[in-house]
C-alpha positions as CSV (number, residue, x, y, z in Angstrom):
1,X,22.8,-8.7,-9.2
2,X,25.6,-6.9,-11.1
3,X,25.9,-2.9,-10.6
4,X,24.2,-3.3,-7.1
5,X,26.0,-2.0,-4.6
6,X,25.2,-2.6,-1.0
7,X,23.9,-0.1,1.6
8,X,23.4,-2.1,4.7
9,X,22.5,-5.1,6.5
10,X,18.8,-5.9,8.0
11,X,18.2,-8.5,10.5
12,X,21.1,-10.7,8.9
13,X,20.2,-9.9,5.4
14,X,22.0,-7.6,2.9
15,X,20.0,-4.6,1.3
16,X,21.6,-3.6,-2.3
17,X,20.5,-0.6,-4.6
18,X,20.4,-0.9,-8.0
19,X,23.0,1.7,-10.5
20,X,19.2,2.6,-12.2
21,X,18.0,3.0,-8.5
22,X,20.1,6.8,-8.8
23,X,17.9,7.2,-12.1
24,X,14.8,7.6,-10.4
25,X,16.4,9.8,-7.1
26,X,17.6,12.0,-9.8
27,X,14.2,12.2,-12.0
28,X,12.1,12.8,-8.6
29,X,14.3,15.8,-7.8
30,X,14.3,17.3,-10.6
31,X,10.4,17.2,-11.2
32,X,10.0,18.5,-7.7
33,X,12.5,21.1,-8.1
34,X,10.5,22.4,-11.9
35,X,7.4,22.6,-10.0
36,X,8.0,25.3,-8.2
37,X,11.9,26.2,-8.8
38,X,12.3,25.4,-5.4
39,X,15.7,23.4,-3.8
40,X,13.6,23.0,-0.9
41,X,10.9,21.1,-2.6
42,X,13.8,19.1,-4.6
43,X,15.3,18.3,-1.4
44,X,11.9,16.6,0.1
45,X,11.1,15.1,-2.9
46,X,14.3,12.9,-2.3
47,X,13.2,12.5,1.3
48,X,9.9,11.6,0.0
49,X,11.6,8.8,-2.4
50,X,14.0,7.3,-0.1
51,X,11.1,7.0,2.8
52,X,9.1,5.2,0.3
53,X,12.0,3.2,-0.7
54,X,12.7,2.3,2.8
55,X,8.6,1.1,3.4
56,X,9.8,-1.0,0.5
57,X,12.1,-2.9,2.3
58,X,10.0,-3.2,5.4
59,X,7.5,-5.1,3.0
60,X,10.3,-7.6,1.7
61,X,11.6,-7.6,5.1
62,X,8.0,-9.0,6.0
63,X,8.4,-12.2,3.1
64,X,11.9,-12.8,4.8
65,X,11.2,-13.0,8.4
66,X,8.4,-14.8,6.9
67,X,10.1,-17.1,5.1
68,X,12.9,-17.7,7.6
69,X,10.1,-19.2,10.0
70,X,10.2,-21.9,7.2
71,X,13.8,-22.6,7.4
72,X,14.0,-20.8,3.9
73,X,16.9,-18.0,4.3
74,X,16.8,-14.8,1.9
75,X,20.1,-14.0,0.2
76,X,19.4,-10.6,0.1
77,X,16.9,-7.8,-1.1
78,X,18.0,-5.0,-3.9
79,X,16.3,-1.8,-4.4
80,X,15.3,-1.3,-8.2
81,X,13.5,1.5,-10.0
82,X,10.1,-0.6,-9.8
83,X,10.4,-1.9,-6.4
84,X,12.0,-4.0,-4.0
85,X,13.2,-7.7,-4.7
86,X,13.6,-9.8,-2.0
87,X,15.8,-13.3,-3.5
88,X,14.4,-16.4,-1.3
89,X,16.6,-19.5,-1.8
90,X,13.1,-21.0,-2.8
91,X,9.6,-20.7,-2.3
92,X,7.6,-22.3,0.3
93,X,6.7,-26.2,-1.1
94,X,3.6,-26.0,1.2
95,X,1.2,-23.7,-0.3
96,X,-0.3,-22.7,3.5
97,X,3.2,-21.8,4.0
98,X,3.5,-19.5,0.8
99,X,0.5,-17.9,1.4
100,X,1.4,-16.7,5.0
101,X,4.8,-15.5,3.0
102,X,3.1,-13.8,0.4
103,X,0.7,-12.3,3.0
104,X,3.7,-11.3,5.0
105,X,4.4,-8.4,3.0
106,X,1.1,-6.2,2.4
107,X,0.6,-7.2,5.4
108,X,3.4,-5.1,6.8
109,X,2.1,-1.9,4.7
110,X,-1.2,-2.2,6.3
111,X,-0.1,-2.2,9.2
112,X,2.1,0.8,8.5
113,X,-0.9,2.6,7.0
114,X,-3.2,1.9,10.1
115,X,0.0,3.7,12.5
116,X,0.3,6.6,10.3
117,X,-3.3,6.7,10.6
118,X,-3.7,6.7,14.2
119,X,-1.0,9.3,14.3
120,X,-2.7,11.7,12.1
121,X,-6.0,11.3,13.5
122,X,-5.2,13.7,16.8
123,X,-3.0,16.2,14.1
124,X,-6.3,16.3,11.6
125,X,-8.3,17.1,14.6
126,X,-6.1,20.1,16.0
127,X,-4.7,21.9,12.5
128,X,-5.6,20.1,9.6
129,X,-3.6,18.3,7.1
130,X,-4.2,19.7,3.9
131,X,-4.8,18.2,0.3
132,X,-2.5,15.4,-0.8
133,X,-0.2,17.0,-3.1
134,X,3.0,15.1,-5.3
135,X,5.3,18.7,-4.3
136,X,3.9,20.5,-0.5
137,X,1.6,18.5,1.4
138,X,1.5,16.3,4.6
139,X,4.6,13.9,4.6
140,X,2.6,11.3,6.5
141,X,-0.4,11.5,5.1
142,X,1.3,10.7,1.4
143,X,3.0,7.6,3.0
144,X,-0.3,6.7,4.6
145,X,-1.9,6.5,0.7
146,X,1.6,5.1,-0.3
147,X,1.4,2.1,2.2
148,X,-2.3,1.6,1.3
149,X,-1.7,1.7,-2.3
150,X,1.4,-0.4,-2.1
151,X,-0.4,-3.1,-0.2
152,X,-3.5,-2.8,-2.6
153,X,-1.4,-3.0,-5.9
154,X,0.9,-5.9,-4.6
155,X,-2.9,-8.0,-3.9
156,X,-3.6,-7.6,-7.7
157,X,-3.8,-11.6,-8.7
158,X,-0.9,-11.8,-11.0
159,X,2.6,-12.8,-10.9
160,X,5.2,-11.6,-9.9
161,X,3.2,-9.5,-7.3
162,X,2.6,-10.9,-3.8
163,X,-1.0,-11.3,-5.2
164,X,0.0,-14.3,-7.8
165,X,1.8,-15.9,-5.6
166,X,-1.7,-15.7,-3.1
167,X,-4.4,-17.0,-5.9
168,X,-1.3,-19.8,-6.7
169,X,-1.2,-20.7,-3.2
170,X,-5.2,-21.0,-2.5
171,X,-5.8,-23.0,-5.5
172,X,-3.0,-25.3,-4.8
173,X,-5.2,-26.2,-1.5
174,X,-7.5,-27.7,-4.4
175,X,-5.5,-29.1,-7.0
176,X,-1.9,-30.0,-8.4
177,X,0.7,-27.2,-7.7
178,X,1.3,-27.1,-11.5
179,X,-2.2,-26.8,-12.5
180,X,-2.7,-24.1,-10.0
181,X,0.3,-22.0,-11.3
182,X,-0.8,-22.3,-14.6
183,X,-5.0,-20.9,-13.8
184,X,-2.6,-18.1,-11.9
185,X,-0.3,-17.6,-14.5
186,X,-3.6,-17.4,-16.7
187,X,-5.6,-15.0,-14.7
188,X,-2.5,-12.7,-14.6
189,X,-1.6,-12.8,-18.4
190,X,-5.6,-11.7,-18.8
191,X,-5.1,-9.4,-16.2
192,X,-2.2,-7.6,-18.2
193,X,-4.4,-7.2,-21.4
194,X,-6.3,-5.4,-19.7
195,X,-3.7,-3.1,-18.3
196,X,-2.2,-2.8,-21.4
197,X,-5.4,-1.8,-23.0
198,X,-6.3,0.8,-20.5
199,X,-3.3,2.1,-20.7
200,X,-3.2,2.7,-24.5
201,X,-5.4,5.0,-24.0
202,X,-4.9,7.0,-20.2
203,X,-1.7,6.2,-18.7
204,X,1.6,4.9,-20.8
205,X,3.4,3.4,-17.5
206,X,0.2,1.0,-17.1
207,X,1.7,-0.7,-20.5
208,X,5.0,-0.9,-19.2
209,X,3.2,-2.7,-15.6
210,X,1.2,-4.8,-18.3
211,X,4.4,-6.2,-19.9
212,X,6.6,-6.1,-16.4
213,X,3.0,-8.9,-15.5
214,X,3.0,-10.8,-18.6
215,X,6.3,-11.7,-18.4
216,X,6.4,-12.4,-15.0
217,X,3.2,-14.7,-15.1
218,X,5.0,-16.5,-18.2
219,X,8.5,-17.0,-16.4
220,X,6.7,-18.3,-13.3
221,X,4.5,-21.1,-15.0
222,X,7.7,-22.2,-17.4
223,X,9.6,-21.9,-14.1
224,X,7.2,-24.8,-12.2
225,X,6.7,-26.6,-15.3
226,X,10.7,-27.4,-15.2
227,X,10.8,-28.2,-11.7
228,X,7.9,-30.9,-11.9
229,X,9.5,-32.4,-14.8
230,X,13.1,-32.3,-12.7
231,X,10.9,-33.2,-9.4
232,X,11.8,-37.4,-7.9
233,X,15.0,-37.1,-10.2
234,X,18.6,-37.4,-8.7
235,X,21.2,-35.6,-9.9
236,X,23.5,-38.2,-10.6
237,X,21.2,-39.1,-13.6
238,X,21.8,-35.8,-15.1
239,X,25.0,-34.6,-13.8
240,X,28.5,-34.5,-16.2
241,X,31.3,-37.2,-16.3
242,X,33.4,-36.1,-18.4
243,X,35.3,-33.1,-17.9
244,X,38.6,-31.5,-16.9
245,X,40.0,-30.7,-13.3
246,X,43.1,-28.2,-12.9
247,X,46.0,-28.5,-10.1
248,X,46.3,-24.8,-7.7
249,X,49.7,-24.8,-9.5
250,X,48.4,-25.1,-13.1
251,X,49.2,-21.5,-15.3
252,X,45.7,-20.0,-16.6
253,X,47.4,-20.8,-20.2
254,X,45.8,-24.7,-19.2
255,X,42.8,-23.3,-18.5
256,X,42.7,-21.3,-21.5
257,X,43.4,-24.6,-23.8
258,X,41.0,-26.5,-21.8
259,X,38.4,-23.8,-22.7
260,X,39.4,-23.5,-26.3
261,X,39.4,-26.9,-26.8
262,X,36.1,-27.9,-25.5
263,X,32.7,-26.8,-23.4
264,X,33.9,-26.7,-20.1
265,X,33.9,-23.1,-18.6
266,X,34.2,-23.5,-15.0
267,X,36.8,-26.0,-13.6
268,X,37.0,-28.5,-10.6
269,X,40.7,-27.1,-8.6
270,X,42.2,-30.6,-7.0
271,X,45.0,-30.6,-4.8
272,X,46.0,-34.8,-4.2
273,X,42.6,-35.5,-5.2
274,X,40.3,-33.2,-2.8
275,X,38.3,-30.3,-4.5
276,X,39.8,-27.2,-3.2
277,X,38.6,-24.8,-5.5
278,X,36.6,-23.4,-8.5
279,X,38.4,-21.3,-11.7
280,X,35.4,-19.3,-13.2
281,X,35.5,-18.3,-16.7
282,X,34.7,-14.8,-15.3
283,X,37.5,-15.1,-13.0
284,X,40.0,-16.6,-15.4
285,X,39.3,-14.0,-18.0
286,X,39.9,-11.2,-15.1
287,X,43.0,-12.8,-14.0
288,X,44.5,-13.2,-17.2
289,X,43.9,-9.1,-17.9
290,X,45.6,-8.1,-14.2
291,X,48.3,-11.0,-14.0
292,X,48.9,-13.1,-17.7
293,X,48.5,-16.4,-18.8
294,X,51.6,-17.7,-16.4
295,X,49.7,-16.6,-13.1
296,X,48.7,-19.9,-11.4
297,X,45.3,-20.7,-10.8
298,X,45.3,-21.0,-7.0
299,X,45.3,-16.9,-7.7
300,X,42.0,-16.8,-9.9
301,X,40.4,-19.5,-7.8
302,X,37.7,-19.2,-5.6
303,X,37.9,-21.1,-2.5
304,X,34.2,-20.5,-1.1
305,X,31.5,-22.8,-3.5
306,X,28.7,-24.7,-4.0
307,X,28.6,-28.2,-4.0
308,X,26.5,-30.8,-4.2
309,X,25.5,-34.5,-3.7
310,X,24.8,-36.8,-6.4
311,X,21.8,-38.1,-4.1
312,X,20.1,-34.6,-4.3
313,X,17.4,-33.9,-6.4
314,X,17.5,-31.9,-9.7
315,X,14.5,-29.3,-9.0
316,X,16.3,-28.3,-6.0
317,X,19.6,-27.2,-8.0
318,X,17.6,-25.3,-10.0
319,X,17.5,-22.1,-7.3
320,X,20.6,-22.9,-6.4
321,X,22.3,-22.5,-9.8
322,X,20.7,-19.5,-10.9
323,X,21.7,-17.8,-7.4
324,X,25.2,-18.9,-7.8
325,X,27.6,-16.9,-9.6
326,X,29.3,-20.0,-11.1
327,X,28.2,-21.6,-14.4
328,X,28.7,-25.2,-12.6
329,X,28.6,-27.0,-9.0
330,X,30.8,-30.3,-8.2
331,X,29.0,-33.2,-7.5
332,X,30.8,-34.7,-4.5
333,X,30.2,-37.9,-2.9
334,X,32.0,-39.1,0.2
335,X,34.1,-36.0,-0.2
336,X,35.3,-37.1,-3.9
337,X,34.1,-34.9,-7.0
338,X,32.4,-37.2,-9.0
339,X,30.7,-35.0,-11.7
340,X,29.8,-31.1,-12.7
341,X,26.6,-29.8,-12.9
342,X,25.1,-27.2,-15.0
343,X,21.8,-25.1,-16.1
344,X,23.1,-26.6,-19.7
345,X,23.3,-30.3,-19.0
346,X,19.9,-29.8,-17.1
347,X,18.1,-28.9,-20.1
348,X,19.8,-30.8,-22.3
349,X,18.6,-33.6,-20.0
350,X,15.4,-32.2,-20.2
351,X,14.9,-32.3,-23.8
352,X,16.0,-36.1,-23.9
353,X,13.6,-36.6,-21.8
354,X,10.8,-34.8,-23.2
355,X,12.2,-36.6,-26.7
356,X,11.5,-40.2,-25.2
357,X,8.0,-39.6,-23.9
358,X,7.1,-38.9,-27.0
359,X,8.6,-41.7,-29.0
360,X,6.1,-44.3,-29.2
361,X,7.2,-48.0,-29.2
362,X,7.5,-50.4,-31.5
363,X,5.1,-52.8,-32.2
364,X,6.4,-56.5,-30.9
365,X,5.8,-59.7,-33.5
366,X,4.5,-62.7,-31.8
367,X,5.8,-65.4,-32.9
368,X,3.2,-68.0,-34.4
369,X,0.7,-64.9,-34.9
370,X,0.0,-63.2,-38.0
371,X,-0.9,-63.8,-42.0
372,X,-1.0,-67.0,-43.2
């Protein structure tokens, strides 16, 4: 995600924080700080934020390790404004599986909540805690009602809380995956109206939550939709044929007339025939600012990619290409590129095929049948 920058590594995953992440440290610290003109109550305010932020990766910590029992790794989780977002290469296929990795996460709040708990049961007894207040009060007993509300909130059945993903999973026990998203994708829209209502009238940040679901729900069911449509189809059906390849010692000026004079925006780098590379249109365009149009492109070239077989199937490209930096993956087979593949092609593909379901055939004469 760009203007992430990470902060550390967790059990062999990276953690990032978003740029709009330092928004919210600098809001909290000042609202702490106006309450009472304190610095004292600024500085655990922050302390306050970045403990909560740091239950926040616990629970996406939880849908990792979770997932990772699966065989399904987690590219990494960034810290945003709203949350935490953990990025699975994909979601469980088996819905007994996603609904242990959807559990996986409240479940680690609750469990949190229950040890602050039992901590604070022997300190309640001896001195008291106090009232729970946003500036003062018990540091562990606001993280106790943090971890029980965070585990609450991400039940609610809507996407894209852990809660969605739950109802989706149980009802897909019953019934086609698709049809199951959609009822979920349903009860979550209907869900947000009523958010969005409420919050017309108490709180503005529940309309905000109310879009933030609606969205989500919408993205998710157009999300499986695609995939079942792309799901049993190979990739060589799909992928593109036609396009340009570039040689390490090719000046950017060639990719630059190869991008000017057609649609290709990532190229295919072939040294004697073997795919050693990928030029970027990102990367071309930053190597032509820093070295000109005469820098070759074994320079601007990345030597780490994607690739993929024509054999695979389309829905699992899907997760894939959005993850990947690149606009296109090769399609090798045997080791030789034998097509690109893109998020364009796909739904161009997609919309031929949608276009011949609905064309209805023509009716056959029969010969020796008809009006006399």
């Amino acid at each position: 995600m760009k203007w992430s920058w990470r902060i550390g590594r967790v059990a062999g995953i990276d953690v990032y924080f978003h740029a709009t992440f330092l928004i919210l440290l600098g809001w909290v610290g000042l609202q702490h700080y106006l309450a009472r003109l304190n610095p004292a109550d600024a500085v655990g305010g922050l302390l306050f934020i970045s403990t909560l932020f740091g239950i926040v990766v616990l629970h996406e910590l939880g849908h990792a390790l979770t997932a990772r029992r699966f065989g399904i790794r987690t590219r990494d989780i960034t810290l945003l404004p709203i949350g935490g977002v953990a990025r699975l290469e994909r979601m469980p296929d088996n819905p007994k599986e996603e609904l242990l990795v959807a559990l996986a996460g409240p479940a680690v709040n609750v469990a949190l909540a229950l040890l602050l708990f039992a901590v604070l049961i022997p300190a309640a007894a001896r001195s008291g805690l106090g009232e729970v207040r946003l500036v003062g009060g018990h540091l562990l007993v606001k993280l106790m009602l943090v971890n029980v509300g965070l585990a609450v909130f991400n039940l609610i059945p809507a996407f894209p809380m852990d809660g969605g993903r739950v109802l989706r999973a149980l009802l897909a026990l019953k019934m086609d995956y698709v049809r199951a998203t959609n009822i979920a994708a349903t009860v979550g829209q209907g869900l947000a109206l009523v958010f969005g209502f409420i919050g017309l009238f108490t709180n503005p940040f529940l309309v905000f939550i109310a879009l933030f679901v609606w969205m989500g729900a919408a993205s998710e069911a157009s999300l499986v939709q695609v995939k079942s449509a792309l799901g049993g189809i190979p990739i060589e059906r799909a992928m593109i044929t036609d396009f340009r390849t570039l040689a390490p010692s090719d000046p950017l000026q060639r990719a630059v007339e190869f991008v000017l004079g057609g649609f290709q925006q990532d190229f295919p780098v072939l040294y004697e025939g073997r795919l050693v590379g990928v030029l970027t249109r990102a990367d071309m365009l930053t190597a032509l600012a820093q070295q000109g149009q005469d820098a070759p492109v074994s320079r601007a070239m990345r030597d780490r990619f994607e690739t993929a077989d024509p054999a695979e199937m389309l829905d699992s490209m899907l997760p894939r290409l959005q993850a990947c930096e690149c606009h296109a993956i090769p399609v090798l087979r045997a080791g030789q590129l034998v097509g690109m593949l893109t998020m364009d092609n796909i739904g161009e593909f997609l919309m031929i095929q949608s276009a011949l379901r609905r064309t209805t055939p023509p009716k056959l004469a029969v010969a020796g049948l008809g009006e006399a």
